[in-house]
Every structure is written in C-alpha cells, then in structure tokens.
C-alpha positions as a printed Julia matrix, in Angstrom:
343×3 Matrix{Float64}:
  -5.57  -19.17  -27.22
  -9.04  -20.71  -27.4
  -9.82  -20.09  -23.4
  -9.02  -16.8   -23.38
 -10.88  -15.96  -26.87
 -14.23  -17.69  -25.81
 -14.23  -15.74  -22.56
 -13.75  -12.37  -24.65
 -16.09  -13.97  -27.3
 -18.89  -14.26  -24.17
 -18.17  -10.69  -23.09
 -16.27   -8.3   -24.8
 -15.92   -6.11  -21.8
 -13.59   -9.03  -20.66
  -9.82   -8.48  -19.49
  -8.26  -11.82  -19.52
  -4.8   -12.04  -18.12
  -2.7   -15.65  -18.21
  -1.52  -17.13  -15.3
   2.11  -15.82  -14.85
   5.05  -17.88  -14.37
   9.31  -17.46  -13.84
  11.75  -18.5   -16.37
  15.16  -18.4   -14.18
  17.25  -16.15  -15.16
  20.43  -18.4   -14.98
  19.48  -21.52  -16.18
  16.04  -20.52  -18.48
  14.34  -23.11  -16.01
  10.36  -22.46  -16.18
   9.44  -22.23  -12.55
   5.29  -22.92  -11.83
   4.47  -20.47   -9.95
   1.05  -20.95   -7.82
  -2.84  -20.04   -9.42
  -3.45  -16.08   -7.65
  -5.07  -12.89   -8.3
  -3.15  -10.4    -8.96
  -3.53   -6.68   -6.45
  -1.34   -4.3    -5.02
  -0.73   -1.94   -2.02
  -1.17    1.51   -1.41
   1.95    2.38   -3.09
   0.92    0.53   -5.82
   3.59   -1.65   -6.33
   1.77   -4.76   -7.55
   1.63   -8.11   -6.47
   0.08  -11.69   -6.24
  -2.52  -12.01   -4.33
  -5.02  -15.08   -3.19
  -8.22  -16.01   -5.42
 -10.96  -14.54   -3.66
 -13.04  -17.19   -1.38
 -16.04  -18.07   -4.06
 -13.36  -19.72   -6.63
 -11.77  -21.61   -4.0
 -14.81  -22.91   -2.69
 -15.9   -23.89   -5.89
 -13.3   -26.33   -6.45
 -12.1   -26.51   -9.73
  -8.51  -24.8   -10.69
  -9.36  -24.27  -14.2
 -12.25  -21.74  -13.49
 -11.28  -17.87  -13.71
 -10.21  -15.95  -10.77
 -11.57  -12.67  -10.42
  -8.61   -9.87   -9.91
  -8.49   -6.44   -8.98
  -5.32   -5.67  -11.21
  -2.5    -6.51  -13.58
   0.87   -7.35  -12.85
   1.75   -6.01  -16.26
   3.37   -8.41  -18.33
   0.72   -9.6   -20.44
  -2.98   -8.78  -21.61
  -5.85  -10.06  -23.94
  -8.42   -7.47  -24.55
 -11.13   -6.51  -27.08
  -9.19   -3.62  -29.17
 -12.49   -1.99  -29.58
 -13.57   -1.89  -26.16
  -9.76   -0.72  -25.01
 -10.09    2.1   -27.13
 -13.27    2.79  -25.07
 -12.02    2.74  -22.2
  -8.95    5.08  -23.37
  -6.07    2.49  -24.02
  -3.52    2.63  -21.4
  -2.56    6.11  -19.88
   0.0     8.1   -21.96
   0.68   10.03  -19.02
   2.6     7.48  -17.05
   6.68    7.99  -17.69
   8.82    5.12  -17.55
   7.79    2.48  -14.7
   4.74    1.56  -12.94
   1.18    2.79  -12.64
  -0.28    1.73  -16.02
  -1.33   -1.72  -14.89
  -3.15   -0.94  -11.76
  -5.05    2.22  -13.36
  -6.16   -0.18  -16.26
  -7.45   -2.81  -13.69
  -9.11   -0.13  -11.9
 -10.58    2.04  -14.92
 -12.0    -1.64  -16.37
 -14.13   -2.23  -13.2
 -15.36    1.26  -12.55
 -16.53    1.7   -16.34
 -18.27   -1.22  -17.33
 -15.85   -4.26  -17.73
 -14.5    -6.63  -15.71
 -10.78   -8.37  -15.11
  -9.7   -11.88  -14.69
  -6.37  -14.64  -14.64
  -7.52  -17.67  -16.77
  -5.81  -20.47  -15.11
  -5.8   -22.69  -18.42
  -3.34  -19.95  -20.05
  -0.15  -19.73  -18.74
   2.74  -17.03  -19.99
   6.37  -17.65  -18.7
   8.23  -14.41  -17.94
  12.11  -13.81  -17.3
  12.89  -10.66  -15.44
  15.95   -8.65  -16.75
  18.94   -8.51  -13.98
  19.3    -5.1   -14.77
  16.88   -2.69  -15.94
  18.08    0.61  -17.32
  15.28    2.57  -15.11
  16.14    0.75  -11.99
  18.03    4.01  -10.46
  15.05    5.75  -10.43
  12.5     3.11  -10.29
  10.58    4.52   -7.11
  10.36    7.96   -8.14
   8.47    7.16  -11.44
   6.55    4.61   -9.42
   5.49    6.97   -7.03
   4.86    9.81   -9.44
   2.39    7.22  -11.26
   0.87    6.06   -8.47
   0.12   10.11   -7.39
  -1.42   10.12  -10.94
  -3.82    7.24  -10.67
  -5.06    8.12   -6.84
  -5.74   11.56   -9.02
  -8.33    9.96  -11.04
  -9.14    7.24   -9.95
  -9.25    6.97   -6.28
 -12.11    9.66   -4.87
 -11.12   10.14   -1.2
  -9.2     7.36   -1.16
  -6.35    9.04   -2.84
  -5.49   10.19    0.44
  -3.91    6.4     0.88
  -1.49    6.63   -1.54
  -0.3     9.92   -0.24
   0.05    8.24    3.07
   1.75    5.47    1.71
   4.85    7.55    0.06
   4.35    9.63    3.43
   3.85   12.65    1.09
   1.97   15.93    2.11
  -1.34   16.02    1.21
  -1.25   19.2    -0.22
   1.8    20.04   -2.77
   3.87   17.03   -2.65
   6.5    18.72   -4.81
   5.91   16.04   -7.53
   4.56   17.38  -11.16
   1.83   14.23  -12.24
   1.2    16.24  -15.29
  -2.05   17.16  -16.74
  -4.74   14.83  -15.86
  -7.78   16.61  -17.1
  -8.29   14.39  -20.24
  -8.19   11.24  -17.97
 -11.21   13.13  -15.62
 -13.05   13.86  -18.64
 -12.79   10.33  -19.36
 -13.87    9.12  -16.41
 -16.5    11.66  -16.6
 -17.9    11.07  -19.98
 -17.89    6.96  -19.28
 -20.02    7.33  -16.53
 -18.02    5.38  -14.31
 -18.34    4.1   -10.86
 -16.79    5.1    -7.27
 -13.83    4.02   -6.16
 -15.65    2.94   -2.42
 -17.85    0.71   -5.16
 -14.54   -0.87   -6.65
 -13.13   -1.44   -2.73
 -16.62   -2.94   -1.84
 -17.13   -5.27   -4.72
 -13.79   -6.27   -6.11
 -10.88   -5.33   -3.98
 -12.57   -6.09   -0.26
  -9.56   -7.35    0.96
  -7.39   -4.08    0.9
  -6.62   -2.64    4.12
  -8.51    0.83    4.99
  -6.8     3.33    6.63
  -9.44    6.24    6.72
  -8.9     6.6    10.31
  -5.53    8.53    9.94
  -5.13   11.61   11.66
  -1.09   12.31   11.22
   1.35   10.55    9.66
   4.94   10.76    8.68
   8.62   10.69   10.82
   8.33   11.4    14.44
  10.59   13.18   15.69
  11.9    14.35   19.38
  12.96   17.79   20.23
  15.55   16.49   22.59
  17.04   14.24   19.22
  16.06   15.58   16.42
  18.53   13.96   13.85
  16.78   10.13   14.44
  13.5     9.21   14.27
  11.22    6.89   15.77
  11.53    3.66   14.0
  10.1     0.03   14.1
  13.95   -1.6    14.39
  14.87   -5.33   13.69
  11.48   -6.99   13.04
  12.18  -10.35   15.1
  12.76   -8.02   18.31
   8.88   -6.37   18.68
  10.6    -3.03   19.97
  10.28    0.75   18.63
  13.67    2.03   18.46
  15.49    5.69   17.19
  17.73    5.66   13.63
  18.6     8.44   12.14
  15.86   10.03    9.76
  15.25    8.5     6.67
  11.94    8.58    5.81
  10.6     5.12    4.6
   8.13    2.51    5.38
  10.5     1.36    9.12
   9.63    5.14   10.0
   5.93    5.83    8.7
   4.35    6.57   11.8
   0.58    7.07   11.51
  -1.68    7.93   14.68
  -5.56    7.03   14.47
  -8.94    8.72   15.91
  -8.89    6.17   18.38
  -5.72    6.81   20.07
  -3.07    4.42   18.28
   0.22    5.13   16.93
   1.22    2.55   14.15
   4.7     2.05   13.21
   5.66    0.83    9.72
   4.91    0.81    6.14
   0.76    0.16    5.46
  -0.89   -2.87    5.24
  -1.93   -4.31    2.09
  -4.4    -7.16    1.86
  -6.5    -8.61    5.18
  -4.76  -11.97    4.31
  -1.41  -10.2     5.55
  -0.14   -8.65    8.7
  -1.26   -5.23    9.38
   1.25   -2.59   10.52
   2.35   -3.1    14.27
   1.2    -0.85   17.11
   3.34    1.27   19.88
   2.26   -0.12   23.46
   3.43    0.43   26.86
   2.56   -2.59   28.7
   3.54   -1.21   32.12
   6.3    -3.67   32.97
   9.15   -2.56   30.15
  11.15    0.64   30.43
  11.35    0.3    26.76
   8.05    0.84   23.85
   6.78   -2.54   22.25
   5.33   -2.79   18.82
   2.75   -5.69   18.44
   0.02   -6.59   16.47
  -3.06   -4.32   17.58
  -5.83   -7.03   17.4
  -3.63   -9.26   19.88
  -3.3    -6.29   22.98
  -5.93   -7.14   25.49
  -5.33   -3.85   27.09
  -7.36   -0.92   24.93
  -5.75    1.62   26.91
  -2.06    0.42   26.62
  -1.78    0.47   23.02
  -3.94    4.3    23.31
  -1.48    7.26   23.48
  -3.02   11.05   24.11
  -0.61   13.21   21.53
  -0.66   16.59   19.83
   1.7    18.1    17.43
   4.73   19.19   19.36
   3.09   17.78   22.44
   4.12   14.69   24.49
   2.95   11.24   23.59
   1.24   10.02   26.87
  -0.16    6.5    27.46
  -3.45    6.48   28.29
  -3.18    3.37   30.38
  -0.16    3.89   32.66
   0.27    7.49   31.96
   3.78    7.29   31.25
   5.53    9.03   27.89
   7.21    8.07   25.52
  10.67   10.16   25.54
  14.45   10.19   25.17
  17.14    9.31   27.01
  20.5    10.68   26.33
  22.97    8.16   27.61
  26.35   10.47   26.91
  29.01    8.15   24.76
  27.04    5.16   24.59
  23.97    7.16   22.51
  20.5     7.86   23.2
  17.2     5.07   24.16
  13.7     5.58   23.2
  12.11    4.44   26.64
   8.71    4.95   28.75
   9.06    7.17   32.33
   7.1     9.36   33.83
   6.5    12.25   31.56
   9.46   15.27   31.59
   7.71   17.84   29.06
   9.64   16.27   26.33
   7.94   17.17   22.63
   7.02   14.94   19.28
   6.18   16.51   16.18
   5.36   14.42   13.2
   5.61   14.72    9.21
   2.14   15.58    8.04
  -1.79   16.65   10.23
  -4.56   15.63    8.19
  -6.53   19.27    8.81
C-alpha cells in the first residue's frame, strides 16, 4: 500500500488505480497481464489502452502512467476529495458508465488519474453475471447519461456510436440536473480540454453528417453491411442495426462502414470505394486510397450514392433465386436513405 498512499499523500487530488491482472477462471492461475492505461470508446465500453509516449520514453516501468479512465475494478482515492467531486454517480443502474464518468469528472474538476505499476490487483471475472441479458442496454443508457454531462458537443459521439437519434432516443437517462449543478458549481473544465490534454488519442468524428443503416428502396429488408472482415468488400444482410451496419458519411464525401474507431493506435473504420475495375464496392482503410475521388461518393437522403471518381452508383441487383448483390454500374435512379441527418 505504501506507493499508492505516498502518491495520494503528495496530492490528494490523486486517483491511483493498481495495475490489473487475470486470475483464470478454471484453474485460479494469476495471469500478468501487460503495464497500460486504461480508456474506452465511444460507446464507452472500457478498455486497456497504451501508456501515453512521455512514460515510455522515460524508461522506467515503475513510474505512473497517466490514464484517461477506470476499468472499474479497483480504486484508491482521498474520501474527502471524492466526496468533492460527488462520489460516484447514483444515477447509473446496474452495469457500466460509473468508471468512465469518474475518470472524466476527476480531470475536468481539479484532479488527476493514474495506474501505479508497483501495485498490482488480480481480478477473476464471473462466467456468468446475473445482468449479462441486458448488459448493453444499461451500458448504453449510462453511457447516454455521462455524454449528458460530461461530454459538451461531443456527446454527439456517443449517440453515433449506439447509432441512436440525436434527438429522443427513446431511452429515459433519468434526471441529471444535480450532476450539471455539480459540474457547474466545481467550476470544471471542457470536455475539448480533457480530449486535448489527456485523452489525445481518441478518434474524432465531428465530421459526421448522417449516420445509421443504409438502406435501398429496391431491398429494403437488408442493409448495407461491412461482411466477413478478411474479404475488404461491402455486402447486404438483413437489417440489424449494429456496429457491421453503422454507416456514417462525412463533409468531405466519404461513406464509412463499421462500428467507430477508438484510439489512433487502432484501425479506424474502413471506407466504401469504387476503384473502377470491380463490379463489386471495396471497403479499405481511407488513409491507404491514393485516389481522393474514388473513396468520395455525392449522396442525399433518398438520393443515389454516386462516385465522384468514376461516376458510377452504388445499387442493387436482384439476381431472382440466387438473391440480390450490392454492386457498382452506371447509375439506374435507384434510392438510399439512411438512419439519422445531423440537421
């Protein structure tokens, strides 16, 4: 305990989490698990992360590694200064949420987060939890509640993310006016302050103009959808809804296929591109298309999607018994409408 007390002893405003490691569940083996931050996505499902680049150039494991969030399983924290800050949120119901809006709330009003490397906590994970049936509803209602507060006009992302509307997302956060009036009365910081200074890695996605399932009017029981990963190729599956079938078109022109990015460290989500050769829509990685305008696509709600570079659409083709093909021709006045327009 003497690590973590001395860092809380130099600054009470000090959240010191242990490094985090896996007891097996089968045969109580500890297993090490490797020195990380700890940050999530725009979901906010959490998750390890790597140190940020000044503690590994330093060169010493032992020092502490700055981190934008919790996982959740463990804490040290000044009792006085958590009562500050408003403990954790009693808002949050069942699963998820509570860590990442304490990680968040400690940097924007006045404290500061870290994994101590010299402290280690082994954690088993329960086969079966008695919430797991419902596990992304509560996590998603949470998360709804922390972009709420927390998040400014970034809140926006976490909509995206759960490819919610924007407006009435037919989920009830509860009240969150005590939490504002917190925030409000603590004088804390911007979110765009907590993105610039302590989560810089997290992807940005305020270029969004639509997002959700796209849909055909020739087909419209299936939706576009990114397919088998391994095969770089947009496909149609019947309507589901998830991450494979977040579609999200940009200011610039690109159409994205796939649940969002999380850190700059990871892959981003793929692009759609015609690449004038294939009858049939690629999805690659954006930064790696030489071509601007074959990965740019001119669309408008219930409009065609037209590449700008070869002019061809993206469309349906009904193929009788054997199904239907998502393919590139030239353009039939075929129409695409998509889940949500951010007005």
């Amino acid at each position: 305990a003497e690590p973590v007390l001395s860092r809380i002893q130099e600054n009470r405003k000090r959240v010191i989490l242990p490094s985090i490691d896996n007891i097996k569940q089968d045969t109580f083996e500890v297993q090490r698990y490797e020195n990380s931050a700890h940050g999530y996505s725009w979901e906010l499902w959490c998750m390890y992360i790597s140190p940020p680049k000044d503690w590994w150039d330093a060169g010493d494991p032992s020092l502490p590694i700055r981190t934008p969030a919790m996982i959740g399983c463990s804490f040290v924290v000044d009792r006085k200064f958590f009562g500050e800050i408003g403990l954790l949120d009693p808002g949050m119901d069942v699963y998820g949420g509570e860590n990442i809006e304490l990680g968040i709330k400690v940097w924007l009003c006045g404290g500061s987060m870290e994994v101590l490397p010299c402290s280690r906590v082994a954690h088993i994970e329960r086969k079966k939890k008695p919430y797991n049936n419902n596990i992304g509803f509560y996590t998603k209602r949470n998360a709804l509640r922390v972009a709420e507060v927390w998040m400014d006009d970034y809140k926006w992302h976490v909509y995206i993310a759960w490819n919610l509307p924007l407006e009435n997302p037919g989920i009830d956060i509860g009240d969150v006016s005590e939490r504002k009036a917190l925030r409000k009365s603590l004088k804390c910081k911007n979110f765009q302050w907590y993105l610039d200074h302590v989560y810089p890695e997290m992807r940005r996605y305020n270029n969004t103009v639509a997002y959700g399932e796209l849909r055909n009017n020739k087909a419209k029981d299936v939706c576009l959808d990114q397919g088998p990963q391994e095969n770089h190729t947009a496909i149609l599956y019947p309507c589901h809804g998830w991450g494979p079938q977040l579609a999200r078109y940009t200011k610039e022109g690109f159409l994205h296929l796939g649940a969002l990015g999380t850190t700059t460290l990871l892959p981003d989500t793929r692009c759609l591109v015609d690449n004038g050769k294939s009858r049939f829509p690629q999805l690659l990685d954006c930064e790696k298309v030489k071509s601007s305008l074959h990965k740019r696509w001119s669309f408008i709600q219930n409009g065609a999607i037209l590449n700008k570079g070869t002019g061809r659409c993206l469309e349906v083709e009904n193929k009788g018994m054997a199904g239907i093909d998502l393919i590139l021709r030239s353009c039939t006045g075929q129409r695409w409408t998509i889940k949500n327009f951010i007005k």
